[in-house]
C-alpha positions as CSV (number, residue, x, y, z in Angstrom):
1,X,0.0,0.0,0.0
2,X,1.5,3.3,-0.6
3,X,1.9,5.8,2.1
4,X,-0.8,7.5,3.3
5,X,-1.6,11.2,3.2
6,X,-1.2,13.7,6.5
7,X,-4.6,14.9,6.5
8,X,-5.7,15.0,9.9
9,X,-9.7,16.0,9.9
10,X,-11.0,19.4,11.7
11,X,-12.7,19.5,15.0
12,X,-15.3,20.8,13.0
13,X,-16.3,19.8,9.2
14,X,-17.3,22.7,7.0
15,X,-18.5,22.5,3.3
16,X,-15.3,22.7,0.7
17,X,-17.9,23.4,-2.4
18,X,-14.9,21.8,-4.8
19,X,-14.3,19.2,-3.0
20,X,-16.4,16.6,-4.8
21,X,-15.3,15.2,-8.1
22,X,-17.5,14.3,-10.6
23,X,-21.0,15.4,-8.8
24,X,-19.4,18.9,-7.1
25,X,-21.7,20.7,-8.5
26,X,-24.8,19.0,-7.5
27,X,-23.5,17.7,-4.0
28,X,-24.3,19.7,-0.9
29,X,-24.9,19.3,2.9
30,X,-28.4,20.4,3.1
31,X,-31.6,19.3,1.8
32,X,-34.8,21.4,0.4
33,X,-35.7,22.8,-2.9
34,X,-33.0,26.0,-4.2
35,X,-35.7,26.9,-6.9
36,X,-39.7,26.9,-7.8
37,X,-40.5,24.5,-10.9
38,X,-44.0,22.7,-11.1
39,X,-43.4,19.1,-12.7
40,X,-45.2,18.3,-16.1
41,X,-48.3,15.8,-15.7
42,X,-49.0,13.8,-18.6
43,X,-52.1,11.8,-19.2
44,X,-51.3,7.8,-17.8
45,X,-51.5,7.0,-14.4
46,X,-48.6,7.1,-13.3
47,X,-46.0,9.6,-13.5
48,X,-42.3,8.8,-12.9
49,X,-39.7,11.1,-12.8
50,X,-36.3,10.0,-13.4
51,X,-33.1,9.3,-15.2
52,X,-31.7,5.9,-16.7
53,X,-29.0,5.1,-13.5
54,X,-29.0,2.0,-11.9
55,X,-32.0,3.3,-9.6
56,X,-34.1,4.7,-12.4
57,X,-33.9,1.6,-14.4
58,X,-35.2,-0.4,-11.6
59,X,-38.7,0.9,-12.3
60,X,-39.2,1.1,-15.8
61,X,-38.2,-2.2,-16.3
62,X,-41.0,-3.3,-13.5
63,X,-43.2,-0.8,-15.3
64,X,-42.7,-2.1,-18.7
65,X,-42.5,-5.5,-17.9
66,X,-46.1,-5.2,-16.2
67,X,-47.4,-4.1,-19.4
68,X,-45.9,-6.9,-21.4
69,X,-47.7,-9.2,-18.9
70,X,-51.2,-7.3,-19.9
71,X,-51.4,-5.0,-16.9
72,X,-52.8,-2.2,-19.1
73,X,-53.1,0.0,-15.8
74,X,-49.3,0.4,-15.5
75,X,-49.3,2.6,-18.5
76,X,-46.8,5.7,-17.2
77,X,-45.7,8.9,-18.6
78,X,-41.5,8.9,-17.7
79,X,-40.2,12.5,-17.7
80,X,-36.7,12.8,-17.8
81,X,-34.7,14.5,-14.6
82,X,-30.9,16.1,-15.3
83,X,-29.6,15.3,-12.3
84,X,-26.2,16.6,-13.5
85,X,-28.3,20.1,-13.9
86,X,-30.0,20.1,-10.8
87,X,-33.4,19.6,-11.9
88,X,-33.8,17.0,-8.4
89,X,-34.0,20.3,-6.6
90,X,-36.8,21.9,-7.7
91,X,-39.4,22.6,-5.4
92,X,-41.9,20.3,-7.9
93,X,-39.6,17.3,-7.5
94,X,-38.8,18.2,-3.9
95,X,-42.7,18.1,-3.2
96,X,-42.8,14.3,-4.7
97,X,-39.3,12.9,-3.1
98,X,-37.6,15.3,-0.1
99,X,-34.6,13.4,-0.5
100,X,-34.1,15.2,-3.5
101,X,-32.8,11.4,-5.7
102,X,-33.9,9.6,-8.4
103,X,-37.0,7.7,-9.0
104,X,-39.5,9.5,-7.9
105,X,-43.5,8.4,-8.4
106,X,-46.7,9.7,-8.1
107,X,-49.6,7.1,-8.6
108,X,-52.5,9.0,-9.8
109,X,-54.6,6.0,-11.0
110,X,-57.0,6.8,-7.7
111,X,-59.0,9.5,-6.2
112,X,-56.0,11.2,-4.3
113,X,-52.6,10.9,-5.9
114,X,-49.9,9.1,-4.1
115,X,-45.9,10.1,-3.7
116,X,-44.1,7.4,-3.9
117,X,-39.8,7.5,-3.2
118,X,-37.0,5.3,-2.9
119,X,-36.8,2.9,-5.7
120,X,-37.4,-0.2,-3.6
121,X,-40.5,0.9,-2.0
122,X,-41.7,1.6,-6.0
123,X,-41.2,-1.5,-6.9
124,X,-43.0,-2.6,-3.7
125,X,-45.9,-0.1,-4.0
126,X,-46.5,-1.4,-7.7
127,X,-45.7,-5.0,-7.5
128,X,-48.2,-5.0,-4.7
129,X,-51.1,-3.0,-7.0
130,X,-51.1,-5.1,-10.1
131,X,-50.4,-8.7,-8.0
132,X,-47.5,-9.3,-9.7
133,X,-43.4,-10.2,-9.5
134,X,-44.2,-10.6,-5.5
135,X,-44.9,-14.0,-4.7
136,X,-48.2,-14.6,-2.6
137,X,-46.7,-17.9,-0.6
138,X,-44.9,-16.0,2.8
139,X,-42.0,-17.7,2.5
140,X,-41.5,-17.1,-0.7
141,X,-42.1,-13.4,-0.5
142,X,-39.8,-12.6,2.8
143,X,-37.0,-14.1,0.0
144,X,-38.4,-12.3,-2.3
145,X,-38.0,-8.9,-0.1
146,X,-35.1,-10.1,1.6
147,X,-33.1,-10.0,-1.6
148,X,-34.7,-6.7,-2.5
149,X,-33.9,-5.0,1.1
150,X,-30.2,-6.8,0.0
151,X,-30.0,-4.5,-2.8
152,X,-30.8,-1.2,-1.1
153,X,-28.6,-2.0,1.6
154,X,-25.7,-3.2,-0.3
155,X,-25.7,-1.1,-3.4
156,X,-24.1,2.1,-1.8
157,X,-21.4,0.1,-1.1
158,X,-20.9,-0.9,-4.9
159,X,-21.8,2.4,-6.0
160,X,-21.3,5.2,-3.7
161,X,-18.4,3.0,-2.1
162,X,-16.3,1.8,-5.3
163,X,-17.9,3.4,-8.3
164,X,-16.6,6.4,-6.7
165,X,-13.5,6.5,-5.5
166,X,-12.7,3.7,-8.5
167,X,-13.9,6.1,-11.4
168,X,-15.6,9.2,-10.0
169,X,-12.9,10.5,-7.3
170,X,-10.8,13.5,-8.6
171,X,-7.7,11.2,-6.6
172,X,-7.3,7.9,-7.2
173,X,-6.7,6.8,-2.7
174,X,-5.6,3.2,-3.0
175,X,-6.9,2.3,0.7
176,X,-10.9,3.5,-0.1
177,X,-10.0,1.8,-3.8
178,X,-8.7,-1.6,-1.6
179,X,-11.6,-1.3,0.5
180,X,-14.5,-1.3,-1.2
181,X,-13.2,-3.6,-4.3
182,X,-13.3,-6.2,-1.9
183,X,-16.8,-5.2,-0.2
184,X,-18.2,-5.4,-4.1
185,X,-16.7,-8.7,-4.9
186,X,-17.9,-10.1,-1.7
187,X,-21.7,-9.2,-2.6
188,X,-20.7,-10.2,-6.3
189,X,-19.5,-13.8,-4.5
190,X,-23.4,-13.4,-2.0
191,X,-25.1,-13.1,-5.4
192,X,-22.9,-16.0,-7.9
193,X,-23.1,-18.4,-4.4
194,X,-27.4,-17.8,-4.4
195,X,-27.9,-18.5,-8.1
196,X,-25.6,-21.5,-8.6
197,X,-28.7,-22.9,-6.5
198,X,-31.6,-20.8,-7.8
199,X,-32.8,-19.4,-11.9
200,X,-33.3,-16.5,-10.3
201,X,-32.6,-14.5,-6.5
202,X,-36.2,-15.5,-5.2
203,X,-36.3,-19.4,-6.4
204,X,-38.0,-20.4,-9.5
205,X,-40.0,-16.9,-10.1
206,X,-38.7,-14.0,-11.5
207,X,-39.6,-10.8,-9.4
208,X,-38.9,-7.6,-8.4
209,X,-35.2,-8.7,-6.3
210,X,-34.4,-9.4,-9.5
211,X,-35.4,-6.3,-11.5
212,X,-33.6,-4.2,-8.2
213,X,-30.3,-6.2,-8.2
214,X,-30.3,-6.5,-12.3
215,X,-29.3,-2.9,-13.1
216,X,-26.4,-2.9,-10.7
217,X,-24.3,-5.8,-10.5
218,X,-25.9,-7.3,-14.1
219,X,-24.4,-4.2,-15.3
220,X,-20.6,-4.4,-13.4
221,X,-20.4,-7.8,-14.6
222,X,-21.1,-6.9,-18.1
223,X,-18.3,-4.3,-18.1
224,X,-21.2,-1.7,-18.7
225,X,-20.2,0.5,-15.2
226,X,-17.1,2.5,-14.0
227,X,-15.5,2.3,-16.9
228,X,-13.2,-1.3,-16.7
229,X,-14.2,-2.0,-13.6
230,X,-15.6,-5.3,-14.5
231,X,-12.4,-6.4,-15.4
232,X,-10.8,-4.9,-12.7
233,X,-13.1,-6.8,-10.0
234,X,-12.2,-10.2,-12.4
235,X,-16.3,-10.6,-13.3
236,X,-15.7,-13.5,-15.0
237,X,-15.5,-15.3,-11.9
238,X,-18.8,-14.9,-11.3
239,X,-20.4,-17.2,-13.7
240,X,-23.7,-17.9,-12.0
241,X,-24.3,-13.8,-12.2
242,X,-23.1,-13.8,-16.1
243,X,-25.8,-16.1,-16.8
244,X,-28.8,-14.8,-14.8
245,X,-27.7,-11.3,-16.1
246,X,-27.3,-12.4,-19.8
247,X,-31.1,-14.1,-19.4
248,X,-32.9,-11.1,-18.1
249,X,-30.7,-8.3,-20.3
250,X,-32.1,-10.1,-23.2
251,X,-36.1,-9.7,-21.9
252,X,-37.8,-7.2,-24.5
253,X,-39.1,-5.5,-21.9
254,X,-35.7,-5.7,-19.8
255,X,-34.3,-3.7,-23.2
256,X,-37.4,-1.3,-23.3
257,X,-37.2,0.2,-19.2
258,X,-33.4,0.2,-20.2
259,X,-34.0,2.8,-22.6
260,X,-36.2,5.2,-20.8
261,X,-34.6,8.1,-19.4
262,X,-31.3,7.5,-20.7
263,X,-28.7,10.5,-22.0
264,X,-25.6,8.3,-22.4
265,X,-24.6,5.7,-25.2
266,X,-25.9,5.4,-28.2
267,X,-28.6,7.4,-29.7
268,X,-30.5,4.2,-30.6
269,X,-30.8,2.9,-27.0
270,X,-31.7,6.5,-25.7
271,X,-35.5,7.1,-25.3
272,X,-35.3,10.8,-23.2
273,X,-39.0,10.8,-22.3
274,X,-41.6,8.1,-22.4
275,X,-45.1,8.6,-22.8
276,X,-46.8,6.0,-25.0
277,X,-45.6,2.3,-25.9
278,X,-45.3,3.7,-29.6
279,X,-42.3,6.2,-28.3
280,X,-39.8,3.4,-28.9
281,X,-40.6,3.1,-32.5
282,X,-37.4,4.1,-34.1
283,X,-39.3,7.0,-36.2
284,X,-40.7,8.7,-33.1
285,X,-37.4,8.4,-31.0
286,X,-35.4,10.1,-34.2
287,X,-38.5,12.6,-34.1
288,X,-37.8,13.2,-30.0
289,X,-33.9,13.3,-30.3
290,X,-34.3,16.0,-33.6
């Protein structure tokens, strides 16, 4: 290990605005709207308001695959959030999610809308209203949620934890580096251990645990996040993960919530705002990117 640095930390911690690599300028330590902006309200039921990161994604693939299964109620309108512009600190989006992050949801298919934030509870709160990807059978569906809970407890660790300090840091500090590589391959190791036993993380069913987990560890092992960190974390090793993830990247409606929201790549997997099934026709997507 090389030697470490001499900072010693204040008594007292006050806010270096510059200090904070990639995200500085979105990143501060207090919470609230900075500006007044109503969100747009289109005509479905539900409304998400978003961007295509690992979080994001989580929904509209639940979203998309519920309409694939013939939940016609699940039809959703998915404006897009710049999070790299501030636009999660607007009082509109404030009003829906007060923790200021991506996904945020309001369910308007009743009398009184409903907010709806934090990605898992989404998934929850939808999986719950159509009766679907949530086994019924109790035992099934605390594995089920145990794996989901997994995700939102482990994830910051992958990504707030290695993503940043591996790719996102403006200095590369071997120990954090050290550290949280080997916290990420241990929950790559959790995840390849479960599904050499299981198809998927609940048992036999595909469900929401996997449409949470999918988006974040599918996509290290594919090389798809932090640049070559797949390879750096050796995600070959993980075989079991390389073939669950290879199965559910290659569900249509896997490769439709994919899409929704996203800004980066290419043009042809980039639908900016969702609000019909007919959007991802090529001609309309040209149409929205002209």
């Amino acid at each position: 290990m090389s030697e470490p640095t001499d900072y010693t930390p204040p008594k007292v911690w006050t806010w270096n605005k510059g200090n904070g690599g990639a995200f500085a300028n979105i990143n501060r330590p207090t919470a609230g709207a900075t500006y007044e902006k109503e969100l747009p309200v289109g005509k479905h039921p539900f409304q998400l308001y978003s961007l295509a990161t690992p979080n994001g994604q989580k929904v509209t693939i639940l979203l998309e695959e519920l309409l694939a299964a013939g939940h016609t109620g699940a039809e959703y309108d998915a404006w897009l959030i710049k999070i790299g512009e501030g636009d999660q600190f607007g009082s509109g989006f404030v009003a829906v999610n007060p923790n200021s992050k991506i996904p945020a949801l309001m369910d308007r298919s009743g009398e009184t809308p409903i907010r709806v934030f934090e990605s898992g509870t989404i998934l929850l709160h939808l999986a719950e209203k159509f009766g679907a990807f949530l086994p019924t059978d109790p035992a099934k569906r605390a594995e089920c949620l145990s794996w989901l809970f997994w995700q939102m407890g482990s994830a910051p660790f992958l990504g707030g934890g290695f993503g940043h300090f591996y790719a996102y840091a403006p200095v590369k500090i071997e120990y954090a580096i050290d550290r949280y590589a080997m916290e990420a391959k241990r929950q790559l190791d959790v995840l390849d251990r479960r599904l050499a036993e299981t198809r998927y993380l609940a048992g036999d069913d595909y469900t929401i645990a996997d449409m949470a987990v999918l988006p974040w560890y599918g996509a290290v092992v594919k090389g798809w996040a932090y640049g070559d960190a797949g390879t750096f974390l050796s995600a070959h090793e993980y075989a079991n993960v390389l073939r669950w993830a290879d199965e559910l990247f290659a569900r249509p409606a896997v490769k439709r919530g994919r899409m929704v929201n996203r800004m980066t790549g290419e043009l042809s997997e980039q639908l900016r705002e969702r609000h019909d099934a007919g959007d991802f026709d090529t001609r309309t997507q040209d149409k929205l990117e002209g």
